[in-house]
PDB file of N, CA, C and O in Angstrom:
ATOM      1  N   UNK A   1      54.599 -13.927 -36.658  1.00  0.00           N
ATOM      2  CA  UNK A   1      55.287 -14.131 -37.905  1.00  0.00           C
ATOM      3  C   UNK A   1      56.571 -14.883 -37.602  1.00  0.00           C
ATOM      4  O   UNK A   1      57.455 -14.334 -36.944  1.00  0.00           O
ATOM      5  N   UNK A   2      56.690 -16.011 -38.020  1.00  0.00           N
ATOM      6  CA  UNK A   2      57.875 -16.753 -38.143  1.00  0.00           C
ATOM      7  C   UNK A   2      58.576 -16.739 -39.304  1.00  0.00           C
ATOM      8  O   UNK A   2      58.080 -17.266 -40.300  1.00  0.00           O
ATOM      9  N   UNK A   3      59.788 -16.158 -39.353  1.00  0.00           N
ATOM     10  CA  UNK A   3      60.623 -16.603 -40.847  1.00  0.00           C
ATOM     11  C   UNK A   3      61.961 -17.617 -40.470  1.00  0.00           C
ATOM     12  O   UNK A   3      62.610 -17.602 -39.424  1.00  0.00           O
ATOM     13  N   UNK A   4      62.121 -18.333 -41.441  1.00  0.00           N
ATOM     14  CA  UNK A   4      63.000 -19.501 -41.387  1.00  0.00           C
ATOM     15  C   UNK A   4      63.693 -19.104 -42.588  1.00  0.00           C
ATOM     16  O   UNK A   4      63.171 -18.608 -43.586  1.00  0.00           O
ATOM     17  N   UNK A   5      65.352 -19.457 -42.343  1.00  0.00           N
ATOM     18  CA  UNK A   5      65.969 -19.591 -43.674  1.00  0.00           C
ATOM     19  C   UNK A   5      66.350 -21.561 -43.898  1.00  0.00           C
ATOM     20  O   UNK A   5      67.100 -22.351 -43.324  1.00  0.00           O
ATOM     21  N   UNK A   6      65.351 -21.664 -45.044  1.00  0.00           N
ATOM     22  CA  UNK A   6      65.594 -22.958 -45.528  1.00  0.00           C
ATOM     23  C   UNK A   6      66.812 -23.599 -45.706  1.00  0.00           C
ATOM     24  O   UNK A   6      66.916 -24.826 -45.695  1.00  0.00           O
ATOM     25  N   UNK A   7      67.732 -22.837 -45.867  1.00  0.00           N
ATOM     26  CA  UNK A   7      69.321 -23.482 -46.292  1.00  0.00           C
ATOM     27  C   UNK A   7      70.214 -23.649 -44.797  1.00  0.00           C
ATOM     28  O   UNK A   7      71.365 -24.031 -44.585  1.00  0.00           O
ATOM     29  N   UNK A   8      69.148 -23.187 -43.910  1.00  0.00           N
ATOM     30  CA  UNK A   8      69.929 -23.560 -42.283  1.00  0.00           C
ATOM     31  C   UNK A   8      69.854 -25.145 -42.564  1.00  0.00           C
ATOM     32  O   UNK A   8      70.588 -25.894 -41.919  1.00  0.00           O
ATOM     33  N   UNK A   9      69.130 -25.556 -43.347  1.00  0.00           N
ATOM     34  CA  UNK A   9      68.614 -26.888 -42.814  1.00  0.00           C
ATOM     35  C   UNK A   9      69.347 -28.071 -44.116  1.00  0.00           C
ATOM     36  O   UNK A   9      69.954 -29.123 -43.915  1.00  0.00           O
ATOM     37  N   UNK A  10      68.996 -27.391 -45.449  1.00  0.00           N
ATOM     38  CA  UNK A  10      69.293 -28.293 -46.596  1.00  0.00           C
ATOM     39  C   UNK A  10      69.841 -27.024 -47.827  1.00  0.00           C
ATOM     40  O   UNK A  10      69.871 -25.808 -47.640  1.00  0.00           O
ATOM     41  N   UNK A  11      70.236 -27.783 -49.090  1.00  0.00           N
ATOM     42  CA  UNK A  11      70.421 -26.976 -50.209  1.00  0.00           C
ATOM     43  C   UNK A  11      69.281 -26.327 -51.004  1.00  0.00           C
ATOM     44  O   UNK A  11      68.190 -26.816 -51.296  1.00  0.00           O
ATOM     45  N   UNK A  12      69.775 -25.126 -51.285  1.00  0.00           N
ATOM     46  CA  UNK A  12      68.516 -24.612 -51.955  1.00  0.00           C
ATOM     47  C   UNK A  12      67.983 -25.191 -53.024  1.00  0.00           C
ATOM     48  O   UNK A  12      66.778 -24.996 -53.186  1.00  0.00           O
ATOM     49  N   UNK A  13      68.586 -25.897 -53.857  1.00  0.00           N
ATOM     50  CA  UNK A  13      68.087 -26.826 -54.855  1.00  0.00           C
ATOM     51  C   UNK A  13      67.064 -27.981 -54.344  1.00  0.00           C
ATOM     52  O   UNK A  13      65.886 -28.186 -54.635  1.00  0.00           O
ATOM     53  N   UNK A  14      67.772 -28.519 -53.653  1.00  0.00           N
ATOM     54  CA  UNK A  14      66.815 -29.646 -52.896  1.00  0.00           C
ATOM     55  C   UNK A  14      65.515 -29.116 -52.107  1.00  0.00           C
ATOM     56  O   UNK A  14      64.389 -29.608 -52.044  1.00  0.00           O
ATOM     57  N   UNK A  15      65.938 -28.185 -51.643  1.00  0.00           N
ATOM     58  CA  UNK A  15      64.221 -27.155 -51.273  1.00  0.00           C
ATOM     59  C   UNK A  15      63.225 -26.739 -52.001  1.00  0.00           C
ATOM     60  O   UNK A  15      62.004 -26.797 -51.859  1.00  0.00           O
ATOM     61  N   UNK A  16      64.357 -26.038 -53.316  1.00  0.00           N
ATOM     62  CA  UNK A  16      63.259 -25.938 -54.411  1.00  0.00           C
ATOM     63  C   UNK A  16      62.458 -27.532 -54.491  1.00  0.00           C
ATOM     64  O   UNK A  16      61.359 -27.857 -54.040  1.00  0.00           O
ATOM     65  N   UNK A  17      63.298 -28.205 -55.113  1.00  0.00           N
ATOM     66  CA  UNK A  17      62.818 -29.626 -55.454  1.00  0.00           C
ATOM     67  C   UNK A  17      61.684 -30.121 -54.408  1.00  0.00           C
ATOM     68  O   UNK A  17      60.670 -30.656 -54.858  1.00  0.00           O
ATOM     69  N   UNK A  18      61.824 -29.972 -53.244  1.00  0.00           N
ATOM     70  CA  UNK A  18      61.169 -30.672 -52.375  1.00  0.00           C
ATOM     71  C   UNK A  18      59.441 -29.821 -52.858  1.00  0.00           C
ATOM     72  O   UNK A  18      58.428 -30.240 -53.418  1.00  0.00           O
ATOM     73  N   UNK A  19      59.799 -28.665 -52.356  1.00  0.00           N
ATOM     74  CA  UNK A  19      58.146 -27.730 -52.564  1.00  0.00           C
ATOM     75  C   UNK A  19      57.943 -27.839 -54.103  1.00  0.00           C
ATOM     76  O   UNK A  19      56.717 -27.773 -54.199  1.00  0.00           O
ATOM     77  N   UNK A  20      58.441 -27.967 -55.361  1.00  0.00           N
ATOM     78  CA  UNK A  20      57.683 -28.625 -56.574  1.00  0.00           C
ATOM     79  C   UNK A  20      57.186 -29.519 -56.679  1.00  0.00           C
ATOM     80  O   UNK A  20      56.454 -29.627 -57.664  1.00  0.00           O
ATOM     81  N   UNK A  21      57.272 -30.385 -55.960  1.00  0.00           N
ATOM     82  CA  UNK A  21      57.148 -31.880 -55.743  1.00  0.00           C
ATOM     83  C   UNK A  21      55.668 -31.355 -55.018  1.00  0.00           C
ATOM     84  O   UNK A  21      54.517 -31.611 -55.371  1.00  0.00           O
ATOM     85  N   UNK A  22      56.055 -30.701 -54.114  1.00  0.00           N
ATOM     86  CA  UNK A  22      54.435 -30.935 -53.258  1.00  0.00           C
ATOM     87  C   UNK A  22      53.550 -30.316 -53.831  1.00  0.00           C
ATOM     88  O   UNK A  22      52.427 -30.815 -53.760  1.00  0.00           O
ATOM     89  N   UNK A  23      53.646 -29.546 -54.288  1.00  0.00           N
ATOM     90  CA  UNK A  23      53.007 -28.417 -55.418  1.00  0.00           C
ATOM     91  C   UNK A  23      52.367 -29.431 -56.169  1.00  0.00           C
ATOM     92  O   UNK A  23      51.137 -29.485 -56.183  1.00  0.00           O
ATOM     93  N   UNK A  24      53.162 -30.359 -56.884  1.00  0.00           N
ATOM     94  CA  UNK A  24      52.666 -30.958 -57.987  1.00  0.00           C
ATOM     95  C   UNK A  24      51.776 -32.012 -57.314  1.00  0.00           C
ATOM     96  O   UNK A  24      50.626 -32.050 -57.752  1.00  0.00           O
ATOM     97  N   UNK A  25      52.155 -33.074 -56.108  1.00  0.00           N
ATOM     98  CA  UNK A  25      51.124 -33.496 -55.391  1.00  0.00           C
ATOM     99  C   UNK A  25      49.801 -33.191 -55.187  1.00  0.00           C
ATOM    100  O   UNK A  25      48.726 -33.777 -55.322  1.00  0.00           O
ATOM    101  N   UNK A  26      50.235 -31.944 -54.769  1.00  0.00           N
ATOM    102  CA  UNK A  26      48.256 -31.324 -53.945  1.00  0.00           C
ATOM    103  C   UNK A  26      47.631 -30.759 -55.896  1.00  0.00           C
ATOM    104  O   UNK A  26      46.488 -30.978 -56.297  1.00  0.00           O
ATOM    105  N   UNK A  27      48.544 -30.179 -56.600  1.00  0.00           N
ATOM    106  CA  UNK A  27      47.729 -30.320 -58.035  1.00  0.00           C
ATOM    107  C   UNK A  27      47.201 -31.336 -58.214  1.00  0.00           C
ATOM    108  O   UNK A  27      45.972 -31.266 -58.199  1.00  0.00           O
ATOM    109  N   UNK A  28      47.788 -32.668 -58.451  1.00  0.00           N
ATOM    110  CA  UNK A  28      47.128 -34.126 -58.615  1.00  0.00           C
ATOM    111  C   UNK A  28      46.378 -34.582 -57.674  1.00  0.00           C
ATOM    112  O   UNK A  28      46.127 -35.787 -57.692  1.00  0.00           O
ATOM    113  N   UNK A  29      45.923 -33.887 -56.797  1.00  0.00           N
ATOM    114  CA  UNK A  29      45.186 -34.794 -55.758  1.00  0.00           C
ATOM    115  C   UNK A  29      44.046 -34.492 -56.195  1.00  0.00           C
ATOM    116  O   UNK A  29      43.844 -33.297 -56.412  1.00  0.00           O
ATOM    117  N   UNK A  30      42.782 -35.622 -56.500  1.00  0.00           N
ATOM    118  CA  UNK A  30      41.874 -35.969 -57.222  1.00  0.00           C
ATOM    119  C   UNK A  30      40.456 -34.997 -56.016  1.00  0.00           C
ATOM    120  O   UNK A  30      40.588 -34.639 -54.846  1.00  0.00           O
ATOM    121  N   UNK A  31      39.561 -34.890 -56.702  1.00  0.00           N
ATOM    122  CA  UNK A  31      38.969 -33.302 -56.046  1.00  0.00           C
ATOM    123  C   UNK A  31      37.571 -34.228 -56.122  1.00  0.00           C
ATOM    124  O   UNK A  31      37.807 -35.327 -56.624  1.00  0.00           O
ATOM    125  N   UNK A  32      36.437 -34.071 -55.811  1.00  0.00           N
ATOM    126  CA  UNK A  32      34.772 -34.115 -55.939  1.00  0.00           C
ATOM    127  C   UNK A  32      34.243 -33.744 -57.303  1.00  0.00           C
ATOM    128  O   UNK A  32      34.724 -32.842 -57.989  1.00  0.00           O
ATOM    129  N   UNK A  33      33.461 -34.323 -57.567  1.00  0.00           N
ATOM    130  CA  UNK A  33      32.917 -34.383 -58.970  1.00  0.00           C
ATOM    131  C   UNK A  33      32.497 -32.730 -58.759  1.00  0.00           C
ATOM    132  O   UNK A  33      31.994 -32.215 -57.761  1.00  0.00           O
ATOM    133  N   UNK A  34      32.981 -31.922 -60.382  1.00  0.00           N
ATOM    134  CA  UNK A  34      32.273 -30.913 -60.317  1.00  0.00           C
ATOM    135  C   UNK A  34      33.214 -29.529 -59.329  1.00  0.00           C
ATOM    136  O   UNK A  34      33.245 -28.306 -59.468  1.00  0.00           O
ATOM    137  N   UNK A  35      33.783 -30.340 -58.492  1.00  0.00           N
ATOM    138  CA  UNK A  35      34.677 -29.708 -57.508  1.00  0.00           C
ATOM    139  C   UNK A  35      35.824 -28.681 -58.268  1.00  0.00           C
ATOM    140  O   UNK A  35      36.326 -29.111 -59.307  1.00  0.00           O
ATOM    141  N   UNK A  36      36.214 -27.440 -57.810  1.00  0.00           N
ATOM    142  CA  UNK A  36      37.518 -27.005 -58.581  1.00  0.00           C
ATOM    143  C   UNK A  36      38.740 -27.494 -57.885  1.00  0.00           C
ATOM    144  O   UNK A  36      38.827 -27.861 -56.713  1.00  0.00           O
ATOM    145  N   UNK A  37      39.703 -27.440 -58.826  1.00  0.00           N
ATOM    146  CA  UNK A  37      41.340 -28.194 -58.285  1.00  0.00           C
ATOM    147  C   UNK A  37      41.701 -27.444 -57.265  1.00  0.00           C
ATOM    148  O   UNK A  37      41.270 -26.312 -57.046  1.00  0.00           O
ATOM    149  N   UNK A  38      42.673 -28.166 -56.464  1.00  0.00           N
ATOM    150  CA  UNK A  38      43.396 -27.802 -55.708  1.00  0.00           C
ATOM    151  C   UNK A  38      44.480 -27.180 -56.356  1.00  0.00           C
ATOM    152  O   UNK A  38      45.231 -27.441 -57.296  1.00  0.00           O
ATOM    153  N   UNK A  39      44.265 -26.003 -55.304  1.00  0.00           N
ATOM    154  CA  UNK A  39      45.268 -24.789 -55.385  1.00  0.00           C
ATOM    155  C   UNK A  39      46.269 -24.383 -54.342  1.00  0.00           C
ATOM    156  O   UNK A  39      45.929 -24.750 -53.217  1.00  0.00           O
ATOM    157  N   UNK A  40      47.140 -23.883 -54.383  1.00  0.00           N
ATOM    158  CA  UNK A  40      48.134 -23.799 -53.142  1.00  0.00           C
ATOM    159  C   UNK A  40      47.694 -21.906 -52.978  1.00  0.00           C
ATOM    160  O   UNK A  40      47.249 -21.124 -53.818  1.00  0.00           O
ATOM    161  N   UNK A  41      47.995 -21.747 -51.799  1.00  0.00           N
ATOM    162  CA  UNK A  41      47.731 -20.515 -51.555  1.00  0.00           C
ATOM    163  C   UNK A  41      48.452 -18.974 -52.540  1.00  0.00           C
ATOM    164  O   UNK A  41      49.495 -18.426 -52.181  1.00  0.00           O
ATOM    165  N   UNK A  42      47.966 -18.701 -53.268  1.00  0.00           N
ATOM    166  CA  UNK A  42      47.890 -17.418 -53.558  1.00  0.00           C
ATOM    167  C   UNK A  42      47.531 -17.621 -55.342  1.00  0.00           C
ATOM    168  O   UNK A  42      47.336 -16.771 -56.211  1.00  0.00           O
ATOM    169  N   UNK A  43      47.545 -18.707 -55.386  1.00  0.00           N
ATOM    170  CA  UNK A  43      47.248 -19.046 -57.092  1.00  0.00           C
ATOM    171  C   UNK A  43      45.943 -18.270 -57.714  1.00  0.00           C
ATOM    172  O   UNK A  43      45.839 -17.478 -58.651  1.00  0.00           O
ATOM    173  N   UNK A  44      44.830 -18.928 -56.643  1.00  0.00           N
ATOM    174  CA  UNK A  44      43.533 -18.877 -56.928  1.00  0.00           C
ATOM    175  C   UNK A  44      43.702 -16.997 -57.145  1.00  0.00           C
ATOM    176  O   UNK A  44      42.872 -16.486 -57.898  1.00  0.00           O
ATOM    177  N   UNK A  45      44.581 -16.215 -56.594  1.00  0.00           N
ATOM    178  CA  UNK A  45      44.298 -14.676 -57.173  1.00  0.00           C
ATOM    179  C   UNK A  45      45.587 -14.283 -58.475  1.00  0.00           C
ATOM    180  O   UNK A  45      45.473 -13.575 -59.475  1.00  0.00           O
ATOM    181  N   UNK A  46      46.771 -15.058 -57.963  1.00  0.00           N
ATOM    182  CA  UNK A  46      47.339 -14.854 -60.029  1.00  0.00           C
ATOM    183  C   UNK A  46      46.578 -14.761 -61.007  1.00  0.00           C
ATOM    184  O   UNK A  46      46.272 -13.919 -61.851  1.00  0.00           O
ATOM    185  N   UNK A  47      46.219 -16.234 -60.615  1.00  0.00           N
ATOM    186  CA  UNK A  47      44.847 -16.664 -62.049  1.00  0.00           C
ATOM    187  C   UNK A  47      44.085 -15.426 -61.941  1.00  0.00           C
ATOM    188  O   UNK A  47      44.214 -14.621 -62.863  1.00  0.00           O
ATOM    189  N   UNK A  48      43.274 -15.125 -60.918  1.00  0.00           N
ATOM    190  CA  UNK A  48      42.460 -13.670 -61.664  1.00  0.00           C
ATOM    191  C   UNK A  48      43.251 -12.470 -61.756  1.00  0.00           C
ATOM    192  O   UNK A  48      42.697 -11.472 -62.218  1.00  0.00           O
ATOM    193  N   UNK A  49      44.430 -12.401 -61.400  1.00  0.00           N
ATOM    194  CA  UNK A  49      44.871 -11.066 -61.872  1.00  0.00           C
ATOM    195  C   UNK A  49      45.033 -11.228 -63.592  1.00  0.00           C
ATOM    196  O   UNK A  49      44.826 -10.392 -64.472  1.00  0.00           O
ATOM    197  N   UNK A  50      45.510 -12.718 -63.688  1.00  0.00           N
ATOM    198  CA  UNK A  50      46.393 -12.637 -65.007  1.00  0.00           C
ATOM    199  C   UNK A  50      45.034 -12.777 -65.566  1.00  0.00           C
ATOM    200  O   UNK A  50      45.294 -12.761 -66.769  1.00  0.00           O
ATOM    201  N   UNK A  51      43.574 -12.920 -65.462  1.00  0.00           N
ATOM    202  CA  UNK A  51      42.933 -12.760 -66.615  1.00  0.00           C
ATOM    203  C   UNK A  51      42.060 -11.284 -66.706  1.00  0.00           C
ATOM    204  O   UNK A  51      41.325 -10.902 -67.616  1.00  0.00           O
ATOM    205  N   UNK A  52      42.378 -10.676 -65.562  1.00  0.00           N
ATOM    206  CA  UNK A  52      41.905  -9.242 -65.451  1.00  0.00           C
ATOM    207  C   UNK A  52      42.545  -9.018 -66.677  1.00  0.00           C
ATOM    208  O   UNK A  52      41.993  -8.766 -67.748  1.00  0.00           O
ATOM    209  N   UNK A  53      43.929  -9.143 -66.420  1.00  0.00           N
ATOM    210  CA  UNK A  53      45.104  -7.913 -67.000  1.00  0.00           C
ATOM    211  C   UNK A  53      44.540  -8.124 -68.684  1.00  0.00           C
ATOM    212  O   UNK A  53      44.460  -7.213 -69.509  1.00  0.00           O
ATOM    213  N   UNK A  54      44.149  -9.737 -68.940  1.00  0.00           N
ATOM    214  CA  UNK A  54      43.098  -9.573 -70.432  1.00  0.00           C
ATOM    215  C   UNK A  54      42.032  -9.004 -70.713  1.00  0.00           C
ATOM    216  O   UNK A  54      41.844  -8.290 -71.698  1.00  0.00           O
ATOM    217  N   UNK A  55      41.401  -9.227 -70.027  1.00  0.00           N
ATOM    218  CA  UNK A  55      40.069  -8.791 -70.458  1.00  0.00           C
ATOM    219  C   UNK A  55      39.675  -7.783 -69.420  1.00  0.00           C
ATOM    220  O   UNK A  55      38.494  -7.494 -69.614  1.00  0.00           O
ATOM    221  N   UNK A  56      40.165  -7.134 -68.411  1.00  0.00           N
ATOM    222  CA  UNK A  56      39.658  -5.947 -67.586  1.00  0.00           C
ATOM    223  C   UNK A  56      38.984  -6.201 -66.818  1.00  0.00           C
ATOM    224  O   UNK A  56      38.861  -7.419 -66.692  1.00  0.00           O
ATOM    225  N   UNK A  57      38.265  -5.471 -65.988  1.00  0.00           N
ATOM    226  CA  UNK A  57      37.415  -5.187 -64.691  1.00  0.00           C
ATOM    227  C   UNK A  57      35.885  -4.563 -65.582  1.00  0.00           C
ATOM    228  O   UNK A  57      35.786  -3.394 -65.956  1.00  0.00           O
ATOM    229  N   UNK A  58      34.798  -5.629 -65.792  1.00  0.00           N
ATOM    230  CA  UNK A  58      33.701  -4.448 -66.297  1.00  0.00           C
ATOM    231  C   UNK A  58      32.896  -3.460 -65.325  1.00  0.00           C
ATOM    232  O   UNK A  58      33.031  -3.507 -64.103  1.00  0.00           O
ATOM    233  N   UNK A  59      32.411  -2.948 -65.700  1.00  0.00           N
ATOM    234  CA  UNK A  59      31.726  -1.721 -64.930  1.00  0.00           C
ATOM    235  C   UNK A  59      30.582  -1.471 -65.418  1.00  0.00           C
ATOM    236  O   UNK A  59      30.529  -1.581 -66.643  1.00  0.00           O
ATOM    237  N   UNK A  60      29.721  -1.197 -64.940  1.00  0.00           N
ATOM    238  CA  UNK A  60      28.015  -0.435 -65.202  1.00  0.00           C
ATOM    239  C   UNK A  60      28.507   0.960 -65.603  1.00  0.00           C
ATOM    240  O   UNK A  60      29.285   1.664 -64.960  1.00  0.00           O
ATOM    241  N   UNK A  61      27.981   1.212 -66.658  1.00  0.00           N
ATOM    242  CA  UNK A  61      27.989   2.567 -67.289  1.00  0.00           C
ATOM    243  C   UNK A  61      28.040   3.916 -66.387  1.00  0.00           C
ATOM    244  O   UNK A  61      28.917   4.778 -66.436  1.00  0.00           O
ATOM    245  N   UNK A  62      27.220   3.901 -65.790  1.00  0.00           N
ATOM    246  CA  UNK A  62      27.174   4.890 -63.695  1.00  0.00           C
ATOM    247  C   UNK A  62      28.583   4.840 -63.644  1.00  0.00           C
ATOM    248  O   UNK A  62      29.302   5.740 -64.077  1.00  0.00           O
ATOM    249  N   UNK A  63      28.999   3.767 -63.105  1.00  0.00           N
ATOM    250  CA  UNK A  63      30.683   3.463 -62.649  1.00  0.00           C
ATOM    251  C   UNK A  63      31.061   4.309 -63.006  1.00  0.00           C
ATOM    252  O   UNK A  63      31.248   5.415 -62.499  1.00  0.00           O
ATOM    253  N   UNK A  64      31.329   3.681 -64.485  1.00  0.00           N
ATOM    254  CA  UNK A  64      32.632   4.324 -65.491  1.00  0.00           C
ATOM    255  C   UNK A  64      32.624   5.692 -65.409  1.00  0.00           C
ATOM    256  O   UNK A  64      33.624   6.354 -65.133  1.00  0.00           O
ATOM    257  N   UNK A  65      30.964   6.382 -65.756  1.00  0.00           N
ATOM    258  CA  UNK A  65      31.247   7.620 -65.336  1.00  0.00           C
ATOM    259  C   UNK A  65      31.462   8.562 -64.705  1.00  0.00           C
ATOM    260  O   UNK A  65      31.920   9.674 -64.969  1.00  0.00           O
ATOM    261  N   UNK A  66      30.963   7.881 -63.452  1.00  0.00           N
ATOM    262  CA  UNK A  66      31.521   8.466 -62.255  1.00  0.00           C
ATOM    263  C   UNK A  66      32.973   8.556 -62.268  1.00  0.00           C
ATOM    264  O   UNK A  66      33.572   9.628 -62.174  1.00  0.00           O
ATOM    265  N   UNK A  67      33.571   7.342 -62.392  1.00  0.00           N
ATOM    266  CA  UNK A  67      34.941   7.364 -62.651  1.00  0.00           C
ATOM    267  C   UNK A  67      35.835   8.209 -63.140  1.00  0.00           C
ATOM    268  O   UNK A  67      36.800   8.731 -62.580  1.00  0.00           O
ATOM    269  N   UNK A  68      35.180   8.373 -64.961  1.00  0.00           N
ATOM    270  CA  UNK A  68      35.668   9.578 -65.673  1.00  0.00           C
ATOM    271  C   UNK A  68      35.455  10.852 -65.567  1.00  0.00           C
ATOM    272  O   UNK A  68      35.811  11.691 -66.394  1.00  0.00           O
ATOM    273  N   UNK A  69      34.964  11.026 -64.714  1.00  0.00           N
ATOM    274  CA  UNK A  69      34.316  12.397 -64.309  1.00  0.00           C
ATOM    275  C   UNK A  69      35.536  12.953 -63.188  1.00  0.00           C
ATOM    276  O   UNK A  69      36.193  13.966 -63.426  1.00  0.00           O
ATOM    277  N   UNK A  70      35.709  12.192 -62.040  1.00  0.00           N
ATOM    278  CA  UNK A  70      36.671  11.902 -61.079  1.00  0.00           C
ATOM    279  C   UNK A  70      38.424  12.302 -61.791  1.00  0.00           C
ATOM    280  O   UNK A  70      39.360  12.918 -61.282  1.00  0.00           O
ATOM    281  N   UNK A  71      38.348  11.947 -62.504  1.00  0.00           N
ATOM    282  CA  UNK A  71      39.463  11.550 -63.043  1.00  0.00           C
ATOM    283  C   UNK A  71      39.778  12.681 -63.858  1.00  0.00           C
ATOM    284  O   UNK A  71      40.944  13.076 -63.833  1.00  0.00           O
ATOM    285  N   UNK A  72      38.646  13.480 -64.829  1.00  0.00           N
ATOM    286  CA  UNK A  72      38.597  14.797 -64.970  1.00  0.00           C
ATOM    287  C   UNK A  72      38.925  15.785 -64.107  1.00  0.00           C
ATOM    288  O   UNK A  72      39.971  16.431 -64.170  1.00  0.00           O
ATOM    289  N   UNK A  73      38.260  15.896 -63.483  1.00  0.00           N
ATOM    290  CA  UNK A  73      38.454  16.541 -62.326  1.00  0.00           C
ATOM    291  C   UNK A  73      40.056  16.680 -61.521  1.00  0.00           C
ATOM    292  O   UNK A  73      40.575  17.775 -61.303  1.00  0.00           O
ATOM    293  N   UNK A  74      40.550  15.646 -61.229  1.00  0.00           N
ATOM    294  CA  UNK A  74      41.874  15.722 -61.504  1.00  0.00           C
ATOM    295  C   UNK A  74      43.309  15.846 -62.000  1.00  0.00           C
ATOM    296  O   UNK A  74      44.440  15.992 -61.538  1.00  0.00           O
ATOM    297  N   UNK A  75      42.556  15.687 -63.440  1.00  0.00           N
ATOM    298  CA  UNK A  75      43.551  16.206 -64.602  1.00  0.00           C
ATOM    299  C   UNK A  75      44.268  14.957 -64.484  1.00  0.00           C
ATOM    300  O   UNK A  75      45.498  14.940 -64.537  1.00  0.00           O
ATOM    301  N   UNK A  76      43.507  13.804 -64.311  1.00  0.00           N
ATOM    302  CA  UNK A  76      44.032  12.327 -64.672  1.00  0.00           C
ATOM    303  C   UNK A  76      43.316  11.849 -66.266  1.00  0.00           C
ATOM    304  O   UNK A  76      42.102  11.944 -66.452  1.00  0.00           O
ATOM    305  N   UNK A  77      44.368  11.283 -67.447  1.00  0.00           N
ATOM    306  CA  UNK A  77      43.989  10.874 -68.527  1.00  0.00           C
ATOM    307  C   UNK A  77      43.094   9.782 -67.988  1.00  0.00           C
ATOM    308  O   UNK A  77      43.196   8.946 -67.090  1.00  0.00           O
ATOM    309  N   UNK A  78      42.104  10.136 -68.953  1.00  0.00           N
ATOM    310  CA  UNK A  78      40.846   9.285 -68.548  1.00  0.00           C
ATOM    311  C   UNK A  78      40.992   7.719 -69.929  1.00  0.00           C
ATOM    312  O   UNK A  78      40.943   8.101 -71.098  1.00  0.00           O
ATOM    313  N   UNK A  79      41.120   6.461 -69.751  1.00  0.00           N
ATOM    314  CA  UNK A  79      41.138   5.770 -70.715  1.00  0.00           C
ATOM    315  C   UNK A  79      40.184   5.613 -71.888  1.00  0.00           C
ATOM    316  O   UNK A  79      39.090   6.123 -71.647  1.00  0.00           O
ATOM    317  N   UNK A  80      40.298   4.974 -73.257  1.00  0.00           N
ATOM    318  CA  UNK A  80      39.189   4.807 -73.770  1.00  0.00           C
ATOM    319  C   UNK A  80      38.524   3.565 -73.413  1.00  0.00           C
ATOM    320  O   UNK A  80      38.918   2.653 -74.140  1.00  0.00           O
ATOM    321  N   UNK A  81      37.573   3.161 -72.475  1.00  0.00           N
ATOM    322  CA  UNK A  81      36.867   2.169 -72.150  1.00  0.00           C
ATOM    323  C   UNK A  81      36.976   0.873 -73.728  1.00  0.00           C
ATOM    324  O   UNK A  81      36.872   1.073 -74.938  1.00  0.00           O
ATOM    325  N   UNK A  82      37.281  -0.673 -72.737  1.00  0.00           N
ATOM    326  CA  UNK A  82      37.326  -1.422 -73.932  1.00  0.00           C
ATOM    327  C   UNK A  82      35.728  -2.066 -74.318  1.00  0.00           C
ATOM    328  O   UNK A  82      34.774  -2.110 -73.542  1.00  0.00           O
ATOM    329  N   UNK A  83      35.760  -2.509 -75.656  1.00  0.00           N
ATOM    330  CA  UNK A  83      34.536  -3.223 -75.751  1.00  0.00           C
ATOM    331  C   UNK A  83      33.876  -3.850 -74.903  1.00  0.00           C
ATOM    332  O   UNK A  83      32.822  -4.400 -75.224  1.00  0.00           O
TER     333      UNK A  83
END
């Protein structure tokens, strides 16, 4: 593990600036037909957290109840499952 403090070197503004810039580069860099965009490392799991946090995690009916059963059992509020 290497950590660096960026401002040994330049201003933090200009650092920011520099990594938006590249950010926005490797976004625009043109991909294979059909291909998904380029992503910088950790995006590709935001994006699925932030559409979990909409629409949830589904489950096979088994699951869930296993789940709620579990969760009984512990005297954990069990949710009302969404549509």
């Amino acid at each position: 593990l290497i950590c660096i403090n960026p401002e040994l070197f330049l201003e933090r503004a200009e650092y920011e600036a520099q990594v938006a810039a590249y950010v926005d580069y490797l976004h625009d860099t043109p991909t294979a037909p059909g291909a998904p965009p380029v992503m910088i490392p950790g995006e590709y799991e935001a994006r699925n957290r932030a559409a979990r946090r909409e629409a949830g995690i589904e489950l096979e009916p088994p699951v869930w109840d296993a789940l709620a059963g579990c969760a009984q059992r512990l005297g954990v509020p069990v949710p009302e499952p969404r549509p």
